[in-house]
C-alpha positions, 0 to 999 in steps of 0.5 A: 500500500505504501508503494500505491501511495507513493506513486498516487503522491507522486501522479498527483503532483502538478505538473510546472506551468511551462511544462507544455510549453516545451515541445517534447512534452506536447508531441509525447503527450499527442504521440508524435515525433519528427517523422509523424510531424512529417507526415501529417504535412505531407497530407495537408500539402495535397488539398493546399496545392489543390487551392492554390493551382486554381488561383492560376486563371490557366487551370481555373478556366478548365475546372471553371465551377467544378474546381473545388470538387479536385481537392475532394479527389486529392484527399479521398486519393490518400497519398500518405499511402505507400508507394505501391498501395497508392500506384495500385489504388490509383490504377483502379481509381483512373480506371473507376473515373473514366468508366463513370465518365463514358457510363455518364455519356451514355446515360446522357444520351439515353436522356437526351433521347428521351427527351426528344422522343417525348413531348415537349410541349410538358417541359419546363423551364426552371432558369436552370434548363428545361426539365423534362420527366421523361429524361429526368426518369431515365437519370434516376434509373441509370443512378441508381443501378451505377450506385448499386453495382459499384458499391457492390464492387466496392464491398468485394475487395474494401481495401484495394476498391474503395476509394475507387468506387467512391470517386466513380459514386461521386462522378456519378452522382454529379453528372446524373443529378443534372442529366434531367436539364442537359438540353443537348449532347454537346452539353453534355459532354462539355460537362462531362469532359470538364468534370473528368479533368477535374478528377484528374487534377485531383489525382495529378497532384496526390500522386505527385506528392505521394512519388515525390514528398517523403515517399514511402515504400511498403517494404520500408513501413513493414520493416518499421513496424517489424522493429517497433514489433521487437521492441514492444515485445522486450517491453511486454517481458519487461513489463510481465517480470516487473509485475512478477517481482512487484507480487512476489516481493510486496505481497505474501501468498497464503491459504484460506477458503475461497468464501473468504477470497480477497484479493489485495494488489498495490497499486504498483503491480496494477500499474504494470498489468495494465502496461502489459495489457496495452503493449500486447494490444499494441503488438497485435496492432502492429502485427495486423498492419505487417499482414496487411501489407504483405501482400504489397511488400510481395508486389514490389518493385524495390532496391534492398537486401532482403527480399518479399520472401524474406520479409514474409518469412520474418513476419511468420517468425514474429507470429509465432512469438506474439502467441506466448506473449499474449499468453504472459498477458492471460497470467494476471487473470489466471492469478485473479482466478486462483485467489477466488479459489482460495489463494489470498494475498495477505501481509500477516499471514498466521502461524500455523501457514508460516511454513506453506508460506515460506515454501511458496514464497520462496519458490515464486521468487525462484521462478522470478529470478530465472524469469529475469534471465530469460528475459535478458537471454529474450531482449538479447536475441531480438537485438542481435535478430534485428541488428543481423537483418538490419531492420532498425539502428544498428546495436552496439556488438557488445550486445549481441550475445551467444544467442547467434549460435545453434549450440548456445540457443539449444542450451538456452532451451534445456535451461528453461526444461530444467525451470519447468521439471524444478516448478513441477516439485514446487507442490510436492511434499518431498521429491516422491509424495503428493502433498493432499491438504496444500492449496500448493497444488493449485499453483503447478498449472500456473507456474507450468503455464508461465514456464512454458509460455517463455520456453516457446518465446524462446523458442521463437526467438531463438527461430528468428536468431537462427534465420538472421544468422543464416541470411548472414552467412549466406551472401544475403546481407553483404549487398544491396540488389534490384527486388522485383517480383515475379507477376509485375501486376498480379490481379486477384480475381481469379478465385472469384472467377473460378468460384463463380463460373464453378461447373461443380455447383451449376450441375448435377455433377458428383462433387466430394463433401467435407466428409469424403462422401458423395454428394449430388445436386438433387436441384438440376439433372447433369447438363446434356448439351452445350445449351444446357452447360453454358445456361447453367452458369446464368445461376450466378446471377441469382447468387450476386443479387442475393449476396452481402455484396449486392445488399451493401450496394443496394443499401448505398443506392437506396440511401443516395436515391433517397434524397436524389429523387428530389433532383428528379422532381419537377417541383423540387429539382431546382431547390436541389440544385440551388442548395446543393443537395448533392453534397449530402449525397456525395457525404452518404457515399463517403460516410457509408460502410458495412457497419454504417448505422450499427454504432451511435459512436460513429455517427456522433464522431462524423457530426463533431468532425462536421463540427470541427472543419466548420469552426477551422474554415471560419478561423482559416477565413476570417483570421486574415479576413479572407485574404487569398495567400493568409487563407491557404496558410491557414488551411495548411496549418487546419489541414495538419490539425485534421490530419492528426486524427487520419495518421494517428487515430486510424479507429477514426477514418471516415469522420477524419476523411469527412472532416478533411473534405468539409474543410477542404470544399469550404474553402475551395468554393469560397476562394474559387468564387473570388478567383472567377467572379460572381457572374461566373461561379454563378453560372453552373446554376448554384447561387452563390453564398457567403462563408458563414452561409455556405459552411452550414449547407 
């Protein structure tokens, strides 16, 4: 309790006044450091040259009303990406853009079609076109199954296709919400054509900044995290050895009923279980983030010594070191557990128990300081496993220990055997007799259990030391070489092709079941001509509309249609084009997700983030008041506080992307308006409005 009291004094302290004036104090507290500072620059710099090329009266007059949608593109085009995620995601997203542009002129010209086939005494002109039903029908048909399908796509492979198909969601949206008042071909295409440029230059300046401004490479973020992997696992053993020590020394084990269970920890030992929790928490983390970009590292073109099978083979190594780490994470709990049972900590244990107590002390601390070693023998291979490989700085060879030999890591195993057939006497009266009466018996699972979760850290360890030394001793780390993979563009879909054109389940045809049986589709006979063979694969189409897939597109559809059909309306299209009714069609797009709709907390954090763009613009807008070169210095600086929560709180994503867009398109809008005039910016049909209007809609 004594050692509790100490550390509350001591957190309860006040903190100097001129603490956070210091900028170590402020970026540890916010979990920077030079190269997170970095980053979130290298983000906000993407919208911020965005704005700032519009002010060319050039590239102006190619975007004319729709420049201000390129920074929207600039931000959902990520360019903090890796190199090869980001070339691969752009790839699909220029392809996805000039897809929705050559759909968007088909549907125009259905549209236009339309319109002339029917009557035109029924149009009506709105000052914003002619509306005709008729036209405006086939809009919405054509909008809605575009949505539908490419949010579908979008669902398939989330990772590589989402911002993609968002891009082709928001190209669609656009274009077809006014496909009702296109009076011509021409028009159409003029619109089209400009609003295509438009995506391009969103894209042109992402990419350049992601090439070119601090790049990255996938293979560099995976052997970053490889090393930060090592050293939260020194800490996760740290932490666990400290928290042992702190129960072993400051707490006395003892006997009593388990009605009577109480469990009384200092304050000093609950500090470090909750390190240990929240490092092994961070090394699953870590670990998922390797996995994830694995697959990239493969497909990389890239200049190094170790290769994608290497770096594979690594990540396979430290999987198998996360499992009996994150079982040292379970201890704690086992311990919780066996005092409700009857084990009790107590500091003035009686007489009568002095001598089970003695012994069971005696033995946790011989556990505790065999712990200790290994620990050290744990710390040491990590170093000399990283140093080898050159993953990380570079350690002092001081450091690198015996652990490089086949020979003394064996001998480090048979040490930990001898730990677990010395823990498996702790509960025995004598070598040969079994001790009935002593609650000490409960405490062999315990110990076998942490014995053998740091035999197979070891064991691990000494795995990962041995592949190091050996990509030593083979030529593998002497020098750098030209790494490229052996499929330059390796697209995944040929599972899915083979899944769904499967001649097994659109046939009669015997198959095998999980059990060895055979099983035949009672459903339909075995085709007997090619007629009957090719129709058999129709049944795909069934299973798409009824699958997951289809019904997130669909749910995506039918919420964007849900506020587009006013577009479609004669009574109310002209109120959707003048109040911008397309951007809470283009937020529904953004914002919408598998889980959309199942978590208060995520539809609370997309309003503050609202929230918060809004209050950054109007202090970006009206600190310099509105002057063009104080305004994009301070949307740079808005754009890194915003950026903050992309890099460092990815559990927030869609709100930190919504948030950025808001800002962004705030912005863009009100400069692009003073850059081409009112008469101009007017032009599209969208009234203009000042700042303090315009931020609210």
């Amino acid at each position: 309790m004594a050692g509790a009291k100490k550390r509350s004094e001591y957190s309860g302290s006040k903190p100097s006044s001129q603490s956070w004036l210091n900028p170590k104090k402020w970026m540890s507290g916010l979990d920077l450091d030079l190269w997170s500072l970095l980053m979130l620059a290298k983000g906000a710099l993407t919208p911020v040259l965005v704005i700032s090329i519009h002010q060319s009266t050039a590239v102006a007059n190619i975007t004319v009303t729709t420049g201000y949608l390129a920074t929207l593109i600039s931000v959902s085009a990520q360019c903090l990406l890796p190199r090869a995620k980001y070339l691969k995601i752009l790839f699909f997203a220029l392809l996805a853009s000039c897809m929705a542009a050559a759909l968007c002129c088909l549907a125009c010209y259905t549209a236009i079609k339309a319109r002339r086939s029917h009557s035109t005494v029924d149009g009506v002109d709105t000052g914003l076109g002619k509306y005709d039903s008729t036209a405006s029908a086939v809009s919405g048909i054509w909008l809605f199954v575009m949505i539908w399908v490419a949010n579908g796509i979008r669902a398939w492979r989330h990772s590589e296709l989402q911002d993609p198909m968002v891009a082709f969601s928001i190209f669609v949206v656009v274009t077809l919400t006014r496909g009702g008042a296109f009076q011509t071909t021409s028009d159409a295409l003029e619109f089209i054509n400009r609003l295509l440029k438009t995506f391009l230059i969103g894209y042109s300046v992402a990419t350049a900044v992601s090439l070119f401004v601090l790049p990255m490479t996938c293979r560099q973020i995976v052997l970053d995290d490889m090393h930060t992997f090592t050293k939260k696992a020194q800490d996760v053993s740290a932490h666990f050895c400290a928290y042992l020590q702190n129960i072993t020394e400051k707490a006395v084990l003892s006997l009593g009923e388990p009605s009577d269970a109480i469990i009384r920890v200092n304050g000093d030992a609950e500090a470090h279980r909750t390190d240990l929790v929240a490092s092994v928490k961070k090394l699953h983390i870590l670990l998922d983030n390797i996995q994830g970009n694995m697959p990239y590292v493969m497909d990389e073109v890239a200049f190094g010594k170790l290769n994608g099978n290497d770096i594979q083979h690594v990540a396979r190594l430290l999987r198998h070191l996360l499992r009996p780490l994150s079982g040292l994470s379970e201890f704690p709990q086992l311990v919780d557990e066996l005092g409700q049972q009857g084990l009790i900590w107590e500091t003035n244990p009686g007489h009568e128990k002095a001598a089970v107590l003695d012994h069971t002390k005696r033995a946790m601390s011989s556990i505790n300081a065999n712990l200790s070693t290994v620990h050290g023998l744990l710390t040491d291979g990590l170093r000399f496993s990283m140093s080898q490989l050159e993953i990380g700085e570079c350690i002092d060879p001081s450091h690198q220990t015996s652990i490089s030999q086949q020979d003394s890591g064996l001998n480090l195993l048979d040490e930990i055997r001898r730990h677990l057939e010395q823990s498996r006497r702790f509960g025995w009266k004598d070598e040969n007799e079994i001790t009935d009466i002593s609650y000490n018996d409960k405490q062999h699972p315990a110990a076998l259990y942490l014995l053998s979760m740091y035999a197979m850290a070891l064991e691990a360890t000494l795995a990962l030391a041995s592949f190091a030394h050996s990509k030593t001793k083979d030529g593998t780390m002497a020098r750098c070489r030209l790494i490229y993979p052996k499929h330059l563009f390796s697209f995944r879909f040929s599972r899915f092709i083979t899944e769904a054109s499967d001649p097994k389940t659109s046939s009669r045809k015997a198959r095998k079941a999980h059990d060895g049986s055979m099983v035949i589709n009672a459903e339909h006979m075995e085709p007997d001509n090619a007629w009957q063979r090719i129709s058999g694969h129709f049944r795909i189409i069934p299973r798409l509309l009824g699958s997951d897939l289809s019904v997130f597109g669909l749910r995506v559809a039918v919420a964007s249609f849900s506020v587009a059909i006013v577009a479609y309306l004669e009574d109310t299209y002209e109120f959707f084009i003048r109040q911008r009714g397309v951007w809470a069609m283009i937020v529904i797009v953004i914002g919408m997700g598998a889980t959309s709709g199942q978590s208060a907390s995520g539809f609370v954090a997309r309003i503050i983030a609202t929230i918060v763009s809004l209050a950054l613009s109007f202090a970006a807008w009206y600190i310099v008041v509105g002057h063009t070169l104080g305004v994009i210095v301070l949307l740079f600086i808005a754009n890194i506080i915003e950026y903050y929560f992309y890099v460092k709180k990815p559990q927030y994503f869609k709100p930190s992307v919504i948030a950025l867009v808001t800002l962004n398109v705030i912005i863009g809008y009100e400069l692009q308006v003073k850059k081409l005039g009112m008469e101009r910016a007017e032009s599209g049909g969208q009234p203009y409005y000042p700042i303090y209007l315009f931020g609210p809609y």
